[in-house]
N, CA, C and O atoms as a Tripos MOL2 file, in Angstrom:
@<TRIPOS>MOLECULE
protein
  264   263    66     0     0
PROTEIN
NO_CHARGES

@<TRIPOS>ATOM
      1 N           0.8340   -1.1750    0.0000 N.3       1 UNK1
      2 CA          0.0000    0.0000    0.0000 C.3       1 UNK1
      3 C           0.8770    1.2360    0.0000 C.2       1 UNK1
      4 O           1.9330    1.2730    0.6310 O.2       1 UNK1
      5 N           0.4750    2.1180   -0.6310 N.am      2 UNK2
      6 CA          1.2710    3.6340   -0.8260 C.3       2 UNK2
      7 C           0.6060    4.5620    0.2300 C.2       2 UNK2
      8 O          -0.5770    4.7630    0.5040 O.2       2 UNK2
      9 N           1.5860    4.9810    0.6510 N.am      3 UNK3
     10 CA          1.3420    5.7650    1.8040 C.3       3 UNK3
     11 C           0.2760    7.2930    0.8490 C.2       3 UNK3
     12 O           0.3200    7.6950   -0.3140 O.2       3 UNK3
     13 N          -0.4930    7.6960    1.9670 N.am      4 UNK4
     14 CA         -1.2330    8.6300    1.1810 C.3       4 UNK4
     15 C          -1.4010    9.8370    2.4160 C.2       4 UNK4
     16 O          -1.4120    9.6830    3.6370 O.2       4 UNK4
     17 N          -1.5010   10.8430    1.7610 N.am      5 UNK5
     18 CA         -1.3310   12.0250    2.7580 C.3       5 UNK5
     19 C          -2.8780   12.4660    3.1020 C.2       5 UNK5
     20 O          -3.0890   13.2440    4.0330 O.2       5 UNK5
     21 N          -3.7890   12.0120    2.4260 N.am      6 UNK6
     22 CA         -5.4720   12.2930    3.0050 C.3       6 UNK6
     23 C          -5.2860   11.4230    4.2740 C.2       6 UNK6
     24 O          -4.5100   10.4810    4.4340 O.2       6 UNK6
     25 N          -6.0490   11.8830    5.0110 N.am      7 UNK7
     26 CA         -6.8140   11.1420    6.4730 C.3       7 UNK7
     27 C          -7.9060   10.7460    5.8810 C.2       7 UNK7
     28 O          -8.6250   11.2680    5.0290 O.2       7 UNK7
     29 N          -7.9490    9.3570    6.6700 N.am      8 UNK8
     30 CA         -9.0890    8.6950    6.9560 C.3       8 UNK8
     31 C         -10.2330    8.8030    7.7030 C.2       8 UNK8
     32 O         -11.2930    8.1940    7.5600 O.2       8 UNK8
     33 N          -9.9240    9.6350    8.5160 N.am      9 UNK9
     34 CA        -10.3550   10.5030   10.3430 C.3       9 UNK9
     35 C         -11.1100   11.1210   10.0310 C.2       9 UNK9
     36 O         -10.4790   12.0060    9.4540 O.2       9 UNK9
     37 N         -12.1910   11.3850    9.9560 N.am     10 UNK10
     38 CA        -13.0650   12.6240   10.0750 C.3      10 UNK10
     39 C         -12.6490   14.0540   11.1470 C.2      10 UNK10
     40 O         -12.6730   13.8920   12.3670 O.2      10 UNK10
     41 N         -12.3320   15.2250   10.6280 N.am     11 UNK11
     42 CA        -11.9220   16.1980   10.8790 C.3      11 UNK11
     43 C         -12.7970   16.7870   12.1430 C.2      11 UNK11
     44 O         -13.9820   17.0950   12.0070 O.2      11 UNK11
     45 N         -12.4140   16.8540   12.8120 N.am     12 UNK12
     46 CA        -13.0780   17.7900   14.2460 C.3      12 UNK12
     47 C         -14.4530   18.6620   13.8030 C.2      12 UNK12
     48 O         -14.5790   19.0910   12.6560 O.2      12 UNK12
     49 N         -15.2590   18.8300   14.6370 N.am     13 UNK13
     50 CA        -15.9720   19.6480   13.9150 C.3      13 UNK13
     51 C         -15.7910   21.5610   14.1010 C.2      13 UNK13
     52 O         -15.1000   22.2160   14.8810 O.2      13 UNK13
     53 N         -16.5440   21.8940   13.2400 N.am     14 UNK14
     54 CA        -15.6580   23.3680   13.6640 C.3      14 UNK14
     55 C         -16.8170   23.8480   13.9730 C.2      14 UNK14
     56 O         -17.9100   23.7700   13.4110 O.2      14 UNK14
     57 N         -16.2980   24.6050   15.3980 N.am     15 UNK15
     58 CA        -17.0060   24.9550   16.5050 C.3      15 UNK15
     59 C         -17.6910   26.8130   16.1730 C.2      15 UNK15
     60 O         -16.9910   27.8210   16.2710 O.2      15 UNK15
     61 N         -18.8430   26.7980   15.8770 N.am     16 UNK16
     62 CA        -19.7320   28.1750   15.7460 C.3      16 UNK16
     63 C         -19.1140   28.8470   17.0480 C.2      16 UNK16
     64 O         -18.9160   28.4340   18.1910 O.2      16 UNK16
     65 N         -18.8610   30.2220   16.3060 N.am     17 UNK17
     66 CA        -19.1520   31.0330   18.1880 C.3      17 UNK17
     67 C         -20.5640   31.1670   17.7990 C.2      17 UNK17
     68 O         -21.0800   30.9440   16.7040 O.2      17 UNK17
     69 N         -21.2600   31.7020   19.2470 N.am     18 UNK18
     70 CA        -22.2070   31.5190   19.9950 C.3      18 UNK18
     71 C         -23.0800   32.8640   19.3900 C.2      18 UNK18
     72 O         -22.7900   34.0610   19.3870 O.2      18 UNK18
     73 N         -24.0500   32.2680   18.9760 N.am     19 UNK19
     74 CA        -25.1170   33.3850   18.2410 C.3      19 UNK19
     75 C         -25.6610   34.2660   19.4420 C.2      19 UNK19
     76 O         -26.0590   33.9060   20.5490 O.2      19 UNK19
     77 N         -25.5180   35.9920   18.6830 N.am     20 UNK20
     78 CA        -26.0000   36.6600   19.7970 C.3      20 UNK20
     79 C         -27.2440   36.9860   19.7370 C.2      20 UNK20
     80 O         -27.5990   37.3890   18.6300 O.2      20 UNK20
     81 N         -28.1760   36.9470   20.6910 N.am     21 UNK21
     82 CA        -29.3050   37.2260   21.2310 C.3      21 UNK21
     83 C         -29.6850   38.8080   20.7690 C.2      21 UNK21
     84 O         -29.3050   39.7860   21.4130 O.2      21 UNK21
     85 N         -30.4740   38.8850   19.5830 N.am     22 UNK22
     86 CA        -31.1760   40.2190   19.1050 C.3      22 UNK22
     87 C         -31.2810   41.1770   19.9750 C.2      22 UNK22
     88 O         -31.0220   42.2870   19.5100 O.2      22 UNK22
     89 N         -31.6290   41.1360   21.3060 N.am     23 UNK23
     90 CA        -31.6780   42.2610   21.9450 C.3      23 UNK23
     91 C         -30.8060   42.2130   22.8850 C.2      23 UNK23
     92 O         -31.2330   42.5610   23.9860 O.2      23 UNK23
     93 N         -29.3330   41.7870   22.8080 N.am     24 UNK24
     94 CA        -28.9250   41.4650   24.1880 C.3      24 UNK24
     95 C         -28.0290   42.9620   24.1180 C.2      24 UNK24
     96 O         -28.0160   43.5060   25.2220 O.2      24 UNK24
     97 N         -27.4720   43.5350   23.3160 N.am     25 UNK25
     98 CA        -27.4300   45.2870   23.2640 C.3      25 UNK25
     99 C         -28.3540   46.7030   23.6570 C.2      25 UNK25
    100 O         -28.0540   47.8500   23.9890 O.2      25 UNK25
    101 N         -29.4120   46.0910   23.4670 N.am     26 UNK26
    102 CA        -30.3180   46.3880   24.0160 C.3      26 UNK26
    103 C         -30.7470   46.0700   25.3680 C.2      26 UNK26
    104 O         -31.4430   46.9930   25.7900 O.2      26 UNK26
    105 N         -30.6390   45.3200   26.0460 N.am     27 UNK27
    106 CA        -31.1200   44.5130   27.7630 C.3      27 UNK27
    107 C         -29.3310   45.1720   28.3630 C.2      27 UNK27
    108 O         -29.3220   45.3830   29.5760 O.2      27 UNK27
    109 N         -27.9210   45.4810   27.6130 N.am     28 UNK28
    110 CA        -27.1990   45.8110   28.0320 C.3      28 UNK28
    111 C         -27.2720   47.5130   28.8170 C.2      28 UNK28
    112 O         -27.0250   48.0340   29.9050 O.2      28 UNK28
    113 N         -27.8250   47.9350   27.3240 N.am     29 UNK29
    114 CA        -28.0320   49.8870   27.4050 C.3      29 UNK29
    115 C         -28.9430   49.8380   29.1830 C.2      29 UNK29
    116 O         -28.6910   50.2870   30.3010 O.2      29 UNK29
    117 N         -29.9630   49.0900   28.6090 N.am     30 UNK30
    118 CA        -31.0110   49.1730   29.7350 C.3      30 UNK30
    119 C         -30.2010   49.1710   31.1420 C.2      30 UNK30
    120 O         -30.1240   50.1790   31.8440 O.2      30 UNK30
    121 N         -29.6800   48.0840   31.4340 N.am     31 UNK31
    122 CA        -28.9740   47.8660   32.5000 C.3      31 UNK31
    123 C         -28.3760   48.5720   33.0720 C.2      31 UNK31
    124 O         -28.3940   48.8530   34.2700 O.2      31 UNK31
    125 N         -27.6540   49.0050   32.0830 N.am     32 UNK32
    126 CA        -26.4680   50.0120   32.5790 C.3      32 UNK32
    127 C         -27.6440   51.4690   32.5800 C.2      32 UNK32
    128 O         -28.1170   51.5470   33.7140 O.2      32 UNK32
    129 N         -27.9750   52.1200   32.0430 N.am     33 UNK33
    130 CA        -28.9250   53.3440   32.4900 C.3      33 UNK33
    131 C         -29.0470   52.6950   33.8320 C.2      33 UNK33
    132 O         -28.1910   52.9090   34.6900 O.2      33 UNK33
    133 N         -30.1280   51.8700   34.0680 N.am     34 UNK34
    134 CA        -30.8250   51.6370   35.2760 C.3      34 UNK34
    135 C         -29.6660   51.9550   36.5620 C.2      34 UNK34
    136 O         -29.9440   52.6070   37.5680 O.2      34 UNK34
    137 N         -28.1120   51.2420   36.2310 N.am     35 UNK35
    138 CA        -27.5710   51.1940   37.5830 C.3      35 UNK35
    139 C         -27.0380   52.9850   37.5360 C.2      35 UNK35
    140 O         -26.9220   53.6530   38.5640 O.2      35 UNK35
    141 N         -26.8450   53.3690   36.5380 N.am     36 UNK36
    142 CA        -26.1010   54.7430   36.6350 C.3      36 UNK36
    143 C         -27.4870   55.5030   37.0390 C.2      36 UNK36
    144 O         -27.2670   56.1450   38.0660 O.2      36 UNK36
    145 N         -28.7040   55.6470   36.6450 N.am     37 UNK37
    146 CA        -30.0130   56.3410   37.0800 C.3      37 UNK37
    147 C         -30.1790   56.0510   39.0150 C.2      37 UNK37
    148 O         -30.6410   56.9590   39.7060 O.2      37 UNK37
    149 N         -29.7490   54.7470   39.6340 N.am     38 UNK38
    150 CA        -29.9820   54.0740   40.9050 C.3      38 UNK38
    151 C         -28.7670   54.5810   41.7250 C.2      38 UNK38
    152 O         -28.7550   54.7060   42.9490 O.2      38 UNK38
    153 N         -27.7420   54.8550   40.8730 N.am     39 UNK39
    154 CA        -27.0390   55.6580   41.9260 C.3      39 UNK39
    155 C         -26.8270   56.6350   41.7970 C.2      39 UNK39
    156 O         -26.0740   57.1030   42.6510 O.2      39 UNK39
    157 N         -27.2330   57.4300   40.8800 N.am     40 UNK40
    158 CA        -28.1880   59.3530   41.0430 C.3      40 UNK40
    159 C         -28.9730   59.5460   42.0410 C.2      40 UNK40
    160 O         -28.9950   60.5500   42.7530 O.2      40 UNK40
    161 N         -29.7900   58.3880   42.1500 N.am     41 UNK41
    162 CA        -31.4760   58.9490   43.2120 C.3      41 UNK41
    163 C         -30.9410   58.0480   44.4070 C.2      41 UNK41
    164 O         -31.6020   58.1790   45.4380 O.2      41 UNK41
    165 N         -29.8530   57.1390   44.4780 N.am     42 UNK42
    166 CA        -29.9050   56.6320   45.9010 C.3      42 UNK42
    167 C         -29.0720   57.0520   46.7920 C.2      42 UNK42
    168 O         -29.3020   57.1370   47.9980 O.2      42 UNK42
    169 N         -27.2280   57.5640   45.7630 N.am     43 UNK43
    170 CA        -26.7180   58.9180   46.7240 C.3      43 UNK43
    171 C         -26.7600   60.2360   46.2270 C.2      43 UNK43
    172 O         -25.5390   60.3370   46.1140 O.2      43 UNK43
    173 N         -27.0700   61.0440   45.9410 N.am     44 UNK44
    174 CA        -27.1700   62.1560   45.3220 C.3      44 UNK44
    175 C         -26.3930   62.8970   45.8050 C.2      44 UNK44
    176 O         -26.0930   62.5800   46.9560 O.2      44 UNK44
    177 N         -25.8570   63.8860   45.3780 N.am     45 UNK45
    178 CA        -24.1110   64.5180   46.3200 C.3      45 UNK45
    179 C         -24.7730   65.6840   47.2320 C.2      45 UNK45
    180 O         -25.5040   66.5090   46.6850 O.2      45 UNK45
    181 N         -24.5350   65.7450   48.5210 N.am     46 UNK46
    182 CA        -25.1620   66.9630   48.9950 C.3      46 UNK46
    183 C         -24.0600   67.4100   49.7910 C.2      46 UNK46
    184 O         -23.5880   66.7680   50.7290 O.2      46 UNK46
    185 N         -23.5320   68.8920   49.2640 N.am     47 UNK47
    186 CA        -22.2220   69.2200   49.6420 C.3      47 UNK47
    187 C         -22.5260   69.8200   51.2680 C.2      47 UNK47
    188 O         -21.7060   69.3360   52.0480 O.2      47 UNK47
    189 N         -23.2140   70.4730   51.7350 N.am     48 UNK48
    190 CA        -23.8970   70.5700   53.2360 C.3      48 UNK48
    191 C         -23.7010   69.8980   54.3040 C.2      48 UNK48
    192 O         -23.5430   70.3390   55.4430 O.2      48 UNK48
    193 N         -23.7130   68.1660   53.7350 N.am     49 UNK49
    194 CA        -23.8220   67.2600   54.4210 C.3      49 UNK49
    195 C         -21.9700   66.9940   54.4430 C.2      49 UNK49
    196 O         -21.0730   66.7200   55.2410 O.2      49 UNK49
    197 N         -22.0830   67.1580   53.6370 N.am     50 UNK50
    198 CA        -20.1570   66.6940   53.5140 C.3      50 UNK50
    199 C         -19.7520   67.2680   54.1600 C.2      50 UNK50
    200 O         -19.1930   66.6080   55.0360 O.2      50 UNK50
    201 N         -19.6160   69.1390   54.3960 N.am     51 UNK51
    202 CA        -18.8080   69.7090   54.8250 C.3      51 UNK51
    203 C         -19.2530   69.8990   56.2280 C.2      51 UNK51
    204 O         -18.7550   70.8190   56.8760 O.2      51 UNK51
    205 N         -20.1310   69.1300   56.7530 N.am     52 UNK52
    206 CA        -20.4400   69.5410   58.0670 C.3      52 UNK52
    207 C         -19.4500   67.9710   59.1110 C.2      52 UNK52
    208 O         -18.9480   67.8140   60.2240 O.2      52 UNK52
    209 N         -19.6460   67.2090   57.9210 N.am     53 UNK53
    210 CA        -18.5700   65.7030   58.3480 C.3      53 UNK53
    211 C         -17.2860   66.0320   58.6150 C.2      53 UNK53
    212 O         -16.5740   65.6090   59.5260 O.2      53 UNK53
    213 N         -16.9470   67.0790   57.4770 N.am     54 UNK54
    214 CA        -15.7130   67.6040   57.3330 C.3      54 UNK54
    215 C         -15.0600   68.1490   58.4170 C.2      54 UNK54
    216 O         -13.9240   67.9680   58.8570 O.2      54 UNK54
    217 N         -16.4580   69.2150   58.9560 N.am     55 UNK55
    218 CA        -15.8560   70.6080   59.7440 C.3      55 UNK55
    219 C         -15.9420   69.7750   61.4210 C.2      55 UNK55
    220 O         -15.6330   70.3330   62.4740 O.2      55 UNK55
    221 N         -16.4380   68.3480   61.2930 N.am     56 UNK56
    222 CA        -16.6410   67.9400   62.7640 C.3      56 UNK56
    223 C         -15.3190   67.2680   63.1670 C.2      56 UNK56
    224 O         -15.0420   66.9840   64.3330 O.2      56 UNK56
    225 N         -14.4280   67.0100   61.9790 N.am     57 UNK57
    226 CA        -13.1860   66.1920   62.0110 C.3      57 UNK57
    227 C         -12.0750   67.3670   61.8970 C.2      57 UNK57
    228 O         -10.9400   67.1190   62.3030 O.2      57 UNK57
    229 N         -12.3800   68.6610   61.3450 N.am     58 UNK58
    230 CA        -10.7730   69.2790   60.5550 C.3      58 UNK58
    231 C         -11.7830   70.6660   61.1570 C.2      58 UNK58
    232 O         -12.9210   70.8680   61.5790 O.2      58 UNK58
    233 N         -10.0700   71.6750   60.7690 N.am     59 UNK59
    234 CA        -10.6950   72.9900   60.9960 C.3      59 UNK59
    235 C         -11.6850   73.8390   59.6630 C.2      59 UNK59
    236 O         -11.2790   73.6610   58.5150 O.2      59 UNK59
    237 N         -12.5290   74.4360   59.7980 N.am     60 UNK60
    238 CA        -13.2100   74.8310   58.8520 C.3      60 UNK60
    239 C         -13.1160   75.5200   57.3590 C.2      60 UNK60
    240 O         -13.8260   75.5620   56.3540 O.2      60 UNK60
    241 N         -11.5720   76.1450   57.8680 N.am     61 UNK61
    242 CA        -11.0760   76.5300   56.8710 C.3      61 UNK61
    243 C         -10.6230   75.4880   55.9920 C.2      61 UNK61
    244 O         -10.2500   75.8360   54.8710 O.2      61 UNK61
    245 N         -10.5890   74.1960   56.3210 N.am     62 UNK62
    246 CA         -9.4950   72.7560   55.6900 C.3      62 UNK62
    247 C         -10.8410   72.4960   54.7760 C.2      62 UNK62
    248 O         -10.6890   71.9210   53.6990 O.2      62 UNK62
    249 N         -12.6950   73.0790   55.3590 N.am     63 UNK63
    250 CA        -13.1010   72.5840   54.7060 C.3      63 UNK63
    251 C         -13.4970   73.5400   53.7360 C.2      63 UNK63
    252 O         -14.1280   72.8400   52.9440 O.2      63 UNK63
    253 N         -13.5170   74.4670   53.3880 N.am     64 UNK64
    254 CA        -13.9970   75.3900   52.4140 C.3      64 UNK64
    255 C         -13.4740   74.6930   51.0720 C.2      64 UNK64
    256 O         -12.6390   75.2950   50.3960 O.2      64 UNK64
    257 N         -13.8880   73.5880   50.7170 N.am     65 UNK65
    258 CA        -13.7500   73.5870   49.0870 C.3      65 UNK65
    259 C         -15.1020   74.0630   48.1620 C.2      65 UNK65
    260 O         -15.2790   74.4250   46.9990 O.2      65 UNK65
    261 N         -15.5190   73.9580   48.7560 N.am     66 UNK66
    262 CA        -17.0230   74.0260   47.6500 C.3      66 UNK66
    263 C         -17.3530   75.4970   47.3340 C.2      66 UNK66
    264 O         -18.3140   75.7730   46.6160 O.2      66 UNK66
@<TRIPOS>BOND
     1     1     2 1
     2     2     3 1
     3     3     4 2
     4     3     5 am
     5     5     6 1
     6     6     7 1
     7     7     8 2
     8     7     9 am
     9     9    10 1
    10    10    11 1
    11    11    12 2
    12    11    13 am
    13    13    14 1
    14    14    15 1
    15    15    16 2
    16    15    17 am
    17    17    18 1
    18    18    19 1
    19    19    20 2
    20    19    21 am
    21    21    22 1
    22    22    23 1
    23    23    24 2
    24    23    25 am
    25    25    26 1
    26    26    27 1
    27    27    28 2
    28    27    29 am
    29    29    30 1
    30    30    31 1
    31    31    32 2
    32    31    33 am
    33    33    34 1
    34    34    35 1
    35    35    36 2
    36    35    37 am
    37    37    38 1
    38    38    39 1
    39    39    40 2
    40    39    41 am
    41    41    42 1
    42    42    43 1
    43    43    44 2
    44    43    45 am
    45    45    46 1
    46    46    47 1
    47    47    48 2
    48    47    49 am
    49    49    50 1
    50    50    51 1
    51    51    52 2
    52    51    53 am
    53    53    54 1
    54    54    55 1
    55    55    56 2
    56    55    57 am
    57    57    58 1
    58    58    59 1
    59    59    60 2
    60    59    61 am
    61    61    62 1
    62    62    63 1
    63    63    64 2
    64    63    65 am
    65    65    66 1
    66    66    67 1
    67    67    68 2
    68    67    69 am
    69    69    70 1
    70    70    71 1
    71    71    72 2
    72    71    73 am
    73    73    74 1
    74    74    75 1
    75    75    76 2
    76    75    77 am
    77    77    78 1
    78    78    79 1
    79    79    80 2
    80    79    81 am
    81    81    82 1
    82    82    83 1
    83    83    84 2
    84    83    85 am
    85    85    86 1
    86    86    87 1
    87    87    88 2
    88    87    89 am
    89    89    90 1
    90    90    91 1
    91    91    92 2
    92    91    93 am
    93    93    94 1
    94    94    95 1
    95    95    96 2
    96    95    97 am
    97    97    98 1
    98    98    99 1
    99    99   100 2
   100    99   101 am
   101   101   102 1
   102   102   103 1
   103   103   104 2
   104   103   105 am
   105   105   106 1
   106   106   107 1
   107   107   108 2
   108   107   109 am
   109   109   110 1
   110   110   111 1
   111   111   112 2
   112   111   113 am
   113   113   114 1
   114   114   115 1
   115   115   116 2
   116   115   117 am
   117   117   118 1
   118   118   119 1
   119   119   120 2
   120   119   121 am
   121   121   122 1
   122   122   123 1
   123   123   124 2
   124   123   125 am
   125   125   126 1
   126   126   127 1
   127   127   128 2
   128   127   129 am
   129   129   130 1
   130   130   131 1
   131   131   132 2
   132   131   133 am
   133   133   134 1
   134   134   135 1
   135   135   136 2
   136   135   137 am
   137   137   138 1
   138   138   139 1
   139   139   140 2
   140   139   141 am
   141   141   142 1
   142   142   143 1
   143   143   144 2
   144   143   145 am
   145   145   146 1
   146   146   147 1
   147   147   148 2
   148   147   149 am
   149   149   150 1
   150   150   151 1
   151   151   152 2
   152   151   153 am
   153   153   154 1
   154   154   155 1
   155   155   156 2
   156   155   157 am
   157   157   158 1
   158   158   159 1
   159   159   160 2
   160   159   161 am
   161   161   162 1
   162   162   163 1
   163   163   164 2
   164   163   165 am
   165   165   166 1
   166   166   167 1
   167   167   168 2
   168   167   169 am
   169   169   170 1
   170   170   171 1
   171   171   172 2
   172   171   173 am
   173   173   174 1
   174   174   175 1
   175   175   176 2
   176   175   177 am
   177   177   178 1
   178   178   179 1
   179   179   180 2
   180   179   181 am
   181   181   182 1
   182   182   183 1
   183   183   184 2
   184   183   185 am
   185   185   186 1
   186   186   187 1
   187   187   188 2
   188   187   189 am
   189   189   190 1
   190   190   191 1
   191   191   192 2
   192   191   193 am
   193   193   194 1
   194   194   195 1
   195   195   196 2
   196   195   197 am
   197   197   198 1
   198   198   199 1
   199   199   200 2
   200   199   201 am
   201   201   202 1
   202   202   203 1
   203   203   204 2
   204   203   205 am
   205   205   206 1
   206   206   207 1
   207   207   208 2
   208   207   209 am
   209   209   210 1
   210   210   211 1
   211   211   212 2
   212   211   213 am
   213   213   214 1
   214   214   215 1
   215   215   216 2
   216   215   217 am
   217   217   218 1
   218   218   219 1
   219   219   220 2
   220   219   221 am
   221   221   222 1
   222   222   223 1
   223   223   224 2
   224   223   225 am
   225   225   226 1
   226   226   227 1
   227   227   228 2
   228   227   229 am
   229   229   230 1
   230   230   231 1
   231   231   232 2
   232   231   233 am
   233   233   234 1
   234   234   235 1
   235   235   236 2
   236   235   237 am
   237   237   238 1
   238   238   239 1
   239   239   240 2
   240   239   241 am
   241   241   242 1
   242   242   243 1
   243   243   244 2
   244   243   245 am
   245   245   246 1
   246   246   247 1
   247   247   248 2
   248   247   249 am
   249   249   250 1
   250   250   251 1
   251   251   252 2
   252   251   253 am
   253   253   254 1
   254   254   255 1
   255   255   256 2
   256   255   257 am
   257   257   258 1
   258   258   259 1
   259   259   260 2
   260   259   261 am
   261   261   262 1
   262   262   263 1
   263   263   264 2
@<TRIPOS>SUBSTRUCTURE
     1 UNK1         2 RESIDUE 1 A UNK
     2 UNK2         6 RESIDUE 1 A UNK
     3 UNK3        10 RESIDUE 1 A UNK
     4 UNK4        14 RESIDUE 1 A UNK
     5 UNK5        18 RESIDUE 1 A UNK
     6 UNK6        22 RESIDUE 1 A UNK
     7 UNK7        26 RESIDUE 1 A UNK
     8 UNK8        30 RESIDUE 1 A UNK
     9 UNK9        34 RESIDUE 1 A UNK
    10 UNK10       38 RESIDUE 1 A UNK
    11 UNK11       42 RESIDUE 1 A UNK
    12 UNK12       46 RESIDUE 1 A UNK
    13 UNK13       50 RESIDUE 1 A UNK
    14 UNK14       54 RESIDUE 1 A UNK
    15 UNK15       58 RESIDUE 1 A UNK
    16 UNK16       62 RESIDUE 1 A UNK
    17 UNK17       66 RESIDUE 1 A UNK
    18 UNK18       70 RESIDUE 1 A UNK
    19 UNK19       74 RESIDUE 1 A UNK
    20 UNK20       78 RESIDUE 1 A UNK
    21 UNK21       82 RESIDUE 1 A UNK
    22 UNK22       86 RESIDUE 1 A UNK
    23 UNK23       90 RESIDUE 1 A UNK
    24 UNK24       94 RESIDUE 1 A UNK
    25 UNK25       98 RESIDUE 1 A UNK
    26 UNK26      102 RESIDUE 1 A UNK
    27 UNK27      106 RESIDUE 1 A UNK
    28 UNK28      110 RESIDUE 1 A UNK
    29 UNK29      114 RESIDUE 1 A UNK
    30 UNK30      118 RESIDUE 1 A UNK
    31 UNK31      122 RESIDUE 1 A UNK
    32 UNK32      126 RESIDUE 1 A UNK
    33 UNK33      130 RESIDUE 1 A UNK
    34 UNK34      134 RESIDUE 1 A UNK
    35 UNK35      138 RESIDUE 1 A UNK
    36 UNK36      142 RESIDUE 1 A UNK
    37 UNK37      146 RESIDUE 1 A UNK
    38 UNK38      150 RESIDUE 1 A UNK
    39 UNK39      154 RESIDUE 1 A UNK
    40 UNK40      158 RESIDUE 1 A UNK
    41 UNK41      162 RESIDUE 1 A UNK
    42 UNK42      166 RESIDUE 1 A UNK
    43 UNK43      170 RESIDUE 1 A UNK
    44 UNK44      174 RESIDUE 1 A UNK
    45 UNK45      178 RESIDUE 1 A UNK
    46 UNK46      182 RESIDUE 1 A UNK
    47 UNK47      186 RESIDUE 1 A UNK
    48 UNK48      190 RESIDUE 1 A UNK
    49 UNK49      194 RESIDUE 1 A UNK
    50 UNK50      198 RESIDUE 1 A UNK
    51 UNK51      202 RESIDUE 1 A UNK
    52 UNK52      206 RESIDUE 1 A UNK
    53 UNK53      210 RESIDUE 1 A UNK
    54 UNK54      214 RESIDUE 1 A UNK
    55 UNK55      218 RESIDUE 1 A UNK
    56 UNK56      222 RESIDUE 1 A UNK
    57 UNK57      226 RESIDUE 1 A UNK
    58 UNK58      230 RESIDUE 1 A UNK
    59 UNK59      234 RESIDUE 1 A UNK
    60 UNK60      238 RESIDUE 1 A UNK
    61 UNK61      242 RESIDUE 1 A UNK
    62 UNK62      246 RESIDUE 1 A UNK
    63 UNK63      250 RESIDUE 1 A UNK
    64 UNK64      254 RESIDUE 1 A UNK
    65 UNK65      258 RESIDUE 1 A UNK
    66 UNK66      262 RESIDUE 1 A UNK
């Protein structure tokens, strides 16, 4: 028999990447709004409150940034 350079083997199969989900760019946007909107309304910056934290730890002048 003559050696032959075809395989006999059936070749691996070739592996799909993974089909994306029509709206999953969409369910992403969402998400992300939602967490950046949730931490607008759950800390909201209130400089009042800061500098009174500030002025109970440091001298008042240390806190005048605002």
């Amino acid at each position: 028999m003559a050696n032959s350079c075809l395989s006999l083997v059936a070749p691996p199969p070739i592996i799909a990447p993974p089909r994306r989900q029509p709206f999953a760019s969409l369910r992403l946007g969402v998400v992300t709004a939602a967490c950046v909107t949730g931490a607008l309304l759950l800390a909201p910056e209130q400089p009042q409150q800061q500098a009174a934290i500030c002025e109970r730890r440091q001298p008042a002048a240390a806190c005048r940034v605002w």
